[in-house]
KOLDO-248295 format. One record per residue: residue number from 1; x, y, z of N, C-alpha, C in turn. Coordinates in Angstrom, 3 decimals. Last residue first. Layout:
<vexvos>
+-----+----------+----------+----------+----------+----------+----------+----------+----------+----------+
:   n :      n_x :      n_y :      n_z :     ca_x :     ca_y :     ca_z :      c_x :      c_y :      c_z :
+-----+----------+----------+----------+----------+----------+----------+----------+----------+----------+
: NUM :        X :        Y :        Z :        X :        Y :        Z :        X :        Y :        Z :
...
+-----+----------+----------+----------+----------+----------+----------+----------+----------+----------+
</vexvos>
This chain:
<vexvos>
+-----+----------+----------+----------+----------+----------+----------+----------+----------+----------+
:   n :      n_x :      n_y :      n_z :     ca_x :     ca_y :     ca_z :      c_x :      c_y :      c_z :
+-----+----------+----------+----------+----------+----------+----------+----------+----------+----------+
:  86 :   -0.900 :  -24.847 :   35.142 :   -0.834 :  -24.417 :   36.551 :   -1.952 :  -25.236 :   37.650 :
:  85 :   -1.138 :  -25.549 :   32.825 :    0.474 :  -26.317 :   33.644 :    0.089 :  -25.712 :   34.988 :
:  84 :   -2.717 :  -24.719 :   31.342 :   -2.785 :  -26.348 :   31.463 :   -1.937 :  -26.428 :   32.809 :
:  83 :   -2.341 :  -22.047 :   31.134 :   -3.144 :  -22.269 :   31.973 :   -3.124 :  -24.205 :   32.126 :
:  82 :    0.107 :  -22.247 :   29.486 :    0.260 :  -21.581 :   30.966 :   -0.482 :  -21.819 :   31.613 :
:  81 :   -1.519 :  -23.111 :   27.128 :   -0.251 :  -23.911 :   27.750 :    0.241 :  -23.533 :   28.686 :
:  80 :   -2.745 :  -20.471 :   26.641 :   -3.420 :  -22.002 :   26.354 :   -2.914 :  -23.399 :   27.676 :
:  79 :   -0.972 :  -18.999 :   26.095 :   -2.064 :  -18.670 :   27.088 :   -2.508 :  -19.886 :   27.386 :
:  78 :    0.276 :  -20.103 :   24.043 :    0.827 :  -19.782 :   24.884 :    0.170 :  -19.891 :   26.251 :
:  77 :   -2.019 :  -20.358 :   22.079 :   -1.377 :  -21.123 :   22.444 :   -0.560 :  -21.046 :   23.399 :
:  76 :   -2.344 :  -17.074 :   21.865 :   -3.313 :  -18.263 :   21.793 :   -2.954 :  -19.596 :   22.718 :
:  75 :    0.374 :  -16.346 :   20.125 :   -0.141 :  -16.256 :   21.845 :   -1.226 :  -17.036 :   22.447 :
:  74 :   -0.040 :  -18.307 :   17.760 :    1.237 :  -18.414 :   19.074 :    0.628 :  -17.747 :   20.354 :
:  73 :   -2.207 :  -16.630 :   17.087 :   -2.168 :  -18.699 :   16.928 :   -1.376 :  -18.661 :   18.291 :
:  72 :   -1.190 :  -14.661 :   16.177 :   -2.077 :  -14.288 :   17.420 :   -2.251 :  -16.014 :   17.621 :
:  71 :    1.616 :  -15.185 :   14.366 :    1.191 :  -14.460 :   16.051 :    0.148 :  -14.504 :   17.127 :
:  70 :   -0.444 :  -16.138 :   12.178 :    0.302 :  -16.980 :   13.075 :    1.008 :  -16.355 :   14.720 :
:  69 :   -1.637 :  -13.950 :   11.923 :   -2.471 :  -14.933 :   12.071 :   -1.948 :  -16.249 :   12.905 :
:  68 :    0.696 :  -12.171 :   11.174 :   -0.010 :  -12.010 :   12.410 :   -0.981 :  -13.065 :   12.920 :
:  67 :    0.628 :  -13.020 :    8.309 :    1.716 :  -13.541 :    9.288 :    1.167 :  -12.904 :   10.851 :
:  66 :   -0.740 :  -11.523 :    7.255 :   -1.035 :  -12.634 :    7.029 :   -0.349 :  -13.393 :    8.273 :
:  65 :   -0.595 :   -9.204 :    6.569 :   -1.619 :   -9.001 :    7.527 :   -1.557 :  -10.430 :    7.741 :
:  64 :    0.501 :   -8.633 :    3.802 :    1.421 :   -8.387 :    5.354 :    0.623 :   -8.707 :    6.225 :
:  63 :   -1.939 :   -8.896 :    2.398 :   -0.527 :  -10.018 :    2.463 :   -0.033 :   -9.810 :    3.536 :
:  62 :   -3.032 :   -6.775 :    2.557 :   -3.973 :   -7.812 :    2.702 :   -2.545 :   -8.829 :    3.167 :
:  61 :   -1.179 :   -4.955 :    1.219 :   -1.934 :   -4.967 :    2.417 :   -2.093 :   -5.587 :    3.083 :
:  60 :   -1.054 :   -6.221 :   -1.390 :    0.305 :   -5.983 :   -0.015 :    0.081 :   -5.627 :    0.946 :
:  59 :   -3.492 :   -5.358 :   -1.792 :   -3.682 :   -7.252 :   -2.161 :   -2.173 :   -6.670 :   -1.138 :
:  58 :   -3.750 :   -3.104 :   -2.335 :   -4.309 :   -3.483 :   -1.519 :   -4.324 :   -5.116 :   -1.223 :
:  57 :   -2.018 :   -2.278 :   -4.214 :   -1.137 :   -1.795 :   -3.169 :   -2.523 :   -2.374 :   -2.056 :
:  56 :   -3.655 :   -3.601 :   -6.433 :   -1.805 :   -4.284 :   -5.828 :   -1.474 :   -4.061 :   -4.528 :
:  55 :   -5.524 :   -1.338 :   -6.368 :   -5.744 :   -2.794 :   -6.414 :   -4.259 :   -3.568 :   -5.546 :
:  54 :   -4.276 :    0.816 :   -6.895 :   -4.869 :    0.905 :   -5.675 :   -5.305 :   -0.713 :   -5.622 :
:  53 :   -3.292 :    0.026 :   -9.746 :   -2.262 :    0.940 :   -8.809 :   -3.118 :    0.307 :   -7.401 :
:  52 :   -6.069 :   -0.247 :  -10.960 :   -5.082 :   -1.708 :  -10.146 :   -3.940 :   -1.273 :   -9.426 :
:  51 :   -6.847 :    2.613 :  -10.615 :   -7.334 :    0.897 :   -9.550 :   -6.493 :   -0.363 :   -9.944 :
:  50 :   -4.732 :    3.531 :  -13.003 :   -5.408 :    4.098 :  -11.090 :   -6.039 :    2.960 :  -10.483 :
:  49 :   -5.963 :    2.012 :  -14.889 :   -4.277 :    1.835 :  -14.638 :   -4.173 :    2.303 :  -13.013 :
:  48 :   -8.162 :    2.975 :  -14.965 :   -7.845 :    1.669 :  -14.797 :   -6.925 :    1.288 :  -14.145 :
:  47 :   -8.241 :    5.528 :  -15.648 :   -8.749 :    5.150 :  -14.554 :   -8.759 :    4.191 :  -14.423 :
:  46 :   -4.586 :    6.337 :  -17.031 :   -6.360 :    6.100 :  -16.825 :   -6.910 :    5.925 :  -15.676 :
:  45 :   -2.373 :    8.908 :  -16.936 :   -2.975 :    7.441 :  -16.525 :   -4.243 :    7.578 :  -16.921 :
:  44 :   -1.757 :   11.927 :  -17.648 :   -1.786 :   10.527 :  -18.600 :   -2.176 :    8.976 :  -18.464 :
:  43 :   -1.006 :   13.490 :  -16.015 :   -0.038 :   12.962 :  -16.289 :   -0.099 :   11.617 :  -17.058 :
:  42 :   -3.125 :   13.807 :  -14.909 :   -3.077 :   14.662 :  -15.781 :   -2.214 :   14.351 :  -16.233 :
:  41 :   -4.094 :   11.362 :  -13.610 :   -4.326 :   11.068 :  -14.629 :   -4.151 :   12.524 :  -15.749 :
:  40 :   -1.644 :   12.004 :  -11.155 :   -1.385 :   10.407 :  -12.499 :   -2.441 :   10.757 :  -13.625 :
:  39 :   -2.937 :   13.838 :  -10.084 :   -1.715 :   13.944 :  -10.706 :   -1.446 :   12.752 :  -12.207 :
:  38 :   -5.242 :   12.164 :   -8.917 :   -5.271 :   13.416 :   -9.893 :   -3.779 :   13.584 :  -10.611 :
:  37 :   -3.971 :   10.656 :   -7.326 :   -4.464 :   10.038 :   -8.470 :   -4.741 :   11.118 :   -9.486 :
:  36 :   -2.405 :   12.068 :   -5.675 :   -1.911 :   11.247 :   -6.584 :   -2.466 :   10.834 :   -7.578 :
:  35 :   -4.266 :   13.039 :   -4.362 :   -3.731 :   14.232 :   -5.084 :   -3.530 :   12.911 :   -6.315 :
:  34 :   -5.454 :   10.521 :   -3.289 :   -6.764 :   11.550 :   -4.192 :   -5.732 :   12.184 :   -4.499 :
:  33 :   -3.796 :    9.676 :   -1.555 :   -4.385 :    9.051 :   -2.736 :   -5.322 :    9.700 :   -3.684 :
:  32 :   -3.831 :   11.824 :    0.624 :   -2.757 :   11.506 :   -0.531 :   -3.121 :   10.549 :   -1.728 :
:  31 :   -6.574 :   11.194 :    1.217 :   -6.095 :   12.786 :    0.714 :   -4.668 :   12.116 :    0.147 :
:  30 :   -6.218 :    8.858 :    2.770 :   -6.932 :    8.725 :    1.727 :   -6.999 :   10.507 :    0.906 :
:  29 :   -3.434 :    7.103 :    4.062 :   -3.819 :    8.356 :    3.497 :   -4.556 :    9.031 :    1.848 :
:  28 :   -2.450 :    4.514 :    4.246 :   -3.834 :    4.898 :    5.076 :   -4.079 :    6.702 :    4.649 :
:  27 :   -0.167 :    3.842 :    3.332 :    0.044 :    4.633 :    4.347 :   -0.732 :    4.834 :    5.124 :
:  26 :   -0.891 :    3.023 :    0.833 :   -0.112 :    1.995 :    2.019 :    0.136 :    2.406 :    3.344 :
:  25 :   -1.747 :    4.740 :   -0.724 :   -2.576 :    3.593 :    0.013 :   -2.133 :    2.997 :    1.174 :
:  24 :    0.323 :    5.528 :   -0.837 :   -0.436 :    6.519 :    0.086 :   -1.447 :    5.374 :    0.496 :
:  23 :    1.940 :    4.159 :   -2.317 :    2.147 :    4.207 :   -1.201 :    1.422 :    5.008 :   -0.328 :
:  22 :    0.253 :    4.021 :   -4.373 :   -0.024 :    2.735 :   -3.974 :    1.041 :    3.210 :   -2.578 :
:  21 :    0.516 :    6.898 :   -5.188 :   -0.567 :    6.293 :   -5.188 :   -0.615 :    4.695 :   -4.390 :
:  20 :    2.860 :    6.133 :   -6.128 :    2.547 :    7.486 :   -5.558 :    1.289 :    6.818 :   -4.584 :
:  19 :    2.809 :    4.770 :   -8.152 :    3.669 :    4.573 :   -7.314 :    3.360 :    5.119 :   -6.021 :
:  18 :    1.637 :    7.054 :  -10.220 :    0.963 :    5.355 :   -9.767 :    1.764 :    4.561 :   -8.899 :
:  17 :    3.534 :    9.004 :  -10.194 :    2.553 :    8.891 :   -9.468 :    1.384 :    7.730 :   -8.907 :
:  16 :    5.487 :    7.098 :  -11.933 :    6.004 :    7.695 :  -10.752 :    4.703 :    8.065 :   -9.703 :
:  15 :    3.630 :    6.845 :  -14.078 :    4.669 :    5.620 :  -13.861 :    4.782 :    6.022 :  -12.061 :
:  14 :    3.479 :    9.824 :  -15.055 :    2.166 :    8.573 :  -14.743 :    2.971 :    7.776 :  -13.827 :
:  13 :    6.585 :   10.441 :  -15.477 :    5.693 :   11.259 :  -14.473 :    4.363 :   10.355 :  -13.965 :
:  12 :    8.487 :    7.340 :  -16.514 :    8.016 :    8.259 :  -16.394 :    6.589 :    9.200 :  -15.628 :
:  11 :   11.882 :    6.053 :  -14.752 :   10.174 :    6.236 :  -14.825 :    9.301 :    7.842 :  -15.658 :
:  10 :   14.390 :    7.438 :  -15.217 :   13.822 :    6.257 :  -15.898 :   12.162 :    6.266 :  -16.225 :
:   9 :   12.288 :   10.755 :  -16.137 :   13.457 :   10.532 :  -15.717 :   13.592 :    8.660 :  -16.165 :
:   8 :   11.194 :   13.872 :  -14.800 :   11.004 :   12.709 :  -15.869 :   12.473 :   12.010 :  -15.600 :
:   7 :   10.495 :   14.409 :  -11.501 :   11.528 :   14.822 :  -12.794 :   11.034 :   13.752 :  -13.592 :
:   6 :   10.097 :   13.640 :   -8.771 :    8.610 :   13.724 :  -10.114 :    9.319 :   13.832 :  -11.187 :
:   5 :   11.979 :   14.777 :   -7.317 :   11.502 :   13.372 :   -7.532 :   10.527 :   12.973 :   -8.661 :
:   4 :   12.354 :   17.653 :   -7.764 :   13.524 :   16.635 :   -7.914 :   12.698 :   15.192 :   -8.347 :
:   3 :   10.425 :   18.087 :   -6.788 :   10.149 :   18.705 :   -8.642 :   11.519 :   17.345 :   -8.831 :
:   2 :    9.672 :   17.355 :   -4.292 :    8.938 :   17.562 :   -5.087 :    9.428 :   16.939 :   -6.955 :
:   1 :   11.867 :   19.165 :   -3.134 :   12.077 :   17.730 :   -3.249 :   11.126 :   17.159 :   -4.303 :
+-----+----------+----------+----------+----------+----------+----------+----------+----------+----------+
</vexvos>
């Protein structure tokens, strides 16, 4: 599956592992972020182009985490409004 997906192709091989890379971030897999990044820079990335890869995929992190704020508000409130009424 590998050789299939990495193929040159629209994206190219850097392109594809800096991808690579921001989903391992995304995954919490700090060994997949280390092949990836090795891969990306034999494949021509920098070490720049590698931290904002890991930069982005940490700001979509940070973002999805956002809307729970309003979850834990709502139970909060819930709890809040069960104990008034009893």
């Amino acid at each position: 599956m590998r050789s299939s997906v990495y193929t040159e192709g629209a994206l190219d091989a850097h392109t594809k592992e800096l991808i690579s890379i921001d989903a391992s971030v995304l995954m919490r897999c700090e060994n997949c972020t280390d092949i990836h990044a090795q891969r990306a820079r034999k494949n021509g990335a920098t070490d720049e182009q590698i931290a904002e890869a890991i930069a982005c995929a940490m700001f979509v992190a940070a973002g999805s985490q956002l809307s729970w704020s309003e979850v834990y508000e709502k139970v909060l409130d819930e709890k809040v409004f069960l104990k008034t009424q009893q």
